[in-house]
Structure formats: structure tokens, C-alpha cells
C-alpha distance (Angstrom), angle and dihedral (degrees) to the residues before:
residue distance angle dihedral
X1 . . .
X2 3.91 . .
X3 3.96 83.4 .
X4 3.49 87.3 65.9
X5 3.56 115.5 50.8
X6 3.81 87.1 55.5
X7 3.54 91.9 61.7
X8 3.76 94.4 46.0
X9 4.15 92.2 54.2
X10 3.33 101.9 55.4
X11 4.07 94.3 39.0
X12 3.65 86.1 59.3
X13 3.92 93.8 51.0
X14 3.45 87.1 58.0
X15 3.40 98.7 50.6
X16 3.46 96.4 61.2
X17 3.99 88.1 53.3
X18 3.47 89.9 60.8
X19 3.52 105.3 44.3
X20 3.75 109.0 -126.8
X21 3.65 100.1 -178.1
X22 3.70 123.5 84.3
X23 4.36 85.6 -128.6
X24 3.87 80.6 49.8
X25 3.33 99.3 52.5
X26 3.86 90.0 43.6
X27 3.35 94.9 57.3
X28 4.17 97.8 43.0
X29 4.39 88.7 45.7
X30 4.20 81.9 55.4
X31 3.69 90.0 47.8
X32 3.31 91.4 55.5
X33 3.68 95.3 49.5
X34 3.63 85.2 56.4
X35 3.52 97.0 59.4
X36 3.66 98.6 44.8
X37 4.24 87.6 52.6
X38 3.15 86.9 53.0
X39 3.82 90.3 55.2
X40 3.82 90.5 52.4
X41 3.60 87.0 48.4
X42 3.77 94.0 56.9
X43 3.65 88.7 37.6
X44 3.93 88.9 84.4
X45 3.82 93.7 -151.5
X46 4.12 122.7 167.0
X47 3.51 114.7 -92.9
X48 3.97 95.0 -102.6
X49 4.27 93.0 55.0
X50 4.10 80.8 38.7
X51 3.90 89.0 55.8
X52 4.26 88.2 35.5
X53 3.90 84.2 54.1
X54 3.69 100.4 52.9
X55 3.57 104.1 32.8
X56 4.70 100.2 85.7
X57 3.80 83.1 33.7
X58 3.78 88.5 56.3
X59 3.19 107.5 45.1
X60 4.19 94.5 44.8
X61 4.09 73.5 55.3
X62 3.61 101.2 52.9
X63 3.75 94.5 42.9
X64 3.88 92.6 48.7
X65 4.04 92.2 48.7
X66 3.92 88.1 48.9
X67 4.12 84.7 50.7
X68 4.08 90.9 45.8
X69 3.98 91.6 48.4
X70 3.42 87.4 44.6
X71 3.94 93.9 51.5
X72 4.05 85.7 47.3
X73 3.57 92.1 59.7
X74 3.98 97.4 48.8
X75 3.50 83.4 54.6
X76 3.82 98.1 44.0
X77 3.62 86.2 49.9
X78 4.36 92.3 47.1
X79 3.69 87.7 52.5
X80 3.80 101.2 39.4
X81 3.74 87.3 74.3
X82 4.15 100.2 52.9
X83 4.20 103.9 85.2
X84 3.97 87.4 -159.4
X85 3.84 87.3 67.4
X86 3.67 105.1 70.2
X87 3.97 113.3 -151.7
X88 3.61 94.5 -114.9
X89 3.57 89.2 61.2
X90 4.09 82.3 47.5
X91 3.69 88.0 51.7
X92 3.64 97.9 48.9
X93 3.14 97.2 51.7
X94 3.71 99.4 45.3
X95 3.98 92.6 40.6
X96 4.12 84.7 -123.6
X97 3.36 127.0 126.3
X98 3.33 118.4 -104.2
X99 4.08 87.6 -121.9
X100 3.71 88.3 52.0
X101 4.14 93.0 48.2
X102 4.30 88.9 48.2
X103 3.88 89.1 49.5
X104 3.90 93.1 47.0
X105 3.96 86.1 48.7
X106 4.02 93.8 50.4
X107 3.56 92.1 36.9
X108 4.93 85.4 58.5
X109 3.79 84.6 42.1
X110 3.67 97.8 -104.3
X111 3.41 117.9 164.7
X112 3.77 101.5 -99.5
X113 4.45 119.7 -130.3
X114 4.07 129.5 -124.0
X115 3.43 88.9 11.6
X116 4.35 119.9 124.2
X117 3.93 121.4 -125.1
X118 3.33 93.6 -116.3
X119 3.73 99.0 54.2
């Protein structure tokens, strides 16, 4: 038994190092970007090779942002729905408002909360 918890520990440790998660990995692929900006940065290159560096990088950027905002709102939208997830949790963990989540869920249709039939 004590042979075991050491082994757990440590595997956990390392875990963490490598970022297993997909939020984990997220967040170690943008600090990674970060340091190689800031190696163009200090690079000191002339405007044009400045815009020639950034340009691919850019637009792999752009298209993946449009893809994660994208992803946010399917999942906005899947947890709109579910009445036992109130939309400031929806908000929180999207970083939208919670104005901005109820106009994305009136603008798919969605049956919109607090709100009177009448109305």
C-alpha cells in the first residue's frame, strides 16, 4: 500500500507539467506564443520583415479565434437550455455577459428565461 501512494504523488506532479487538460493545454500553447512574440519583438527587424513575420502566424490566429468563439457559442447555446444552470454561471464561464449570452439564445430560437408569455 505505502508503495503506492508514492507512485501516485509524483505522477500527479507531472501531470500538471504537462498540461493534460484541453484548458491546460490552451493556456501553455498561448504561453508559448507569448514567448516567441516576444522574440520577434526583440528581434528588431524593419517594418516590412516585421509585417513578413507576422503575417502565416496571423492568419492561423485569426482562423483559430473565429473556431474558439465559435465553439463558445455551441456551448452557450447547449447550456442555455438546462434551467439548473443559471446564466451567470453560463456567463462566467464563457467570459460573456449575461446580456450578450440571452441575446445569442433569442437570436438560435431558444426559448428565452424569466421572461412572461405575453411579452
Amino acid at each position: 500500500m505505502s508503495g503506492k501512494e508514492p507512485a501516485a504523488t509524483p505522477k500527479r506532479s507531472k501531470t500538471r507539467r504537462t498540461a493534460t487538460s484541453p484548458g491546460e493545454q490552451l493556456a501553455a500553447a498561448v504561453q508559448d506564443l507569448q514567448a516567441a512574440l516576444e522574440v520577434v519583438k526583440d528581434a528588431g527587424l524593419e517594418p516590412m520583415a516585421l509585417l513578413e513575420q507576422l503575417r502565416d502566424p496571423l492568419t492561423v490566429i485569426d482562423d483559430t479565434a473565429t473556431a474558439m468563439r465559435e465553439m463558445r457559442l455551441e456551448g452557450v447555446l447547449a447550456a442555455y437550455p438546462d434551467r439548473t444552470v443559471p446564466v451567470y454561471r453560463i456567463s462566467d464561464a464563457s467570459g460573456l455577459s449575461p446580456a450578450l449570452v440571452t441575446r445569442y439564445a433569442k437570436q438560435a430560437g431558444l426559448e428565452l428565461r424569466n421572461r412572461r408569455a405575453g411579452s
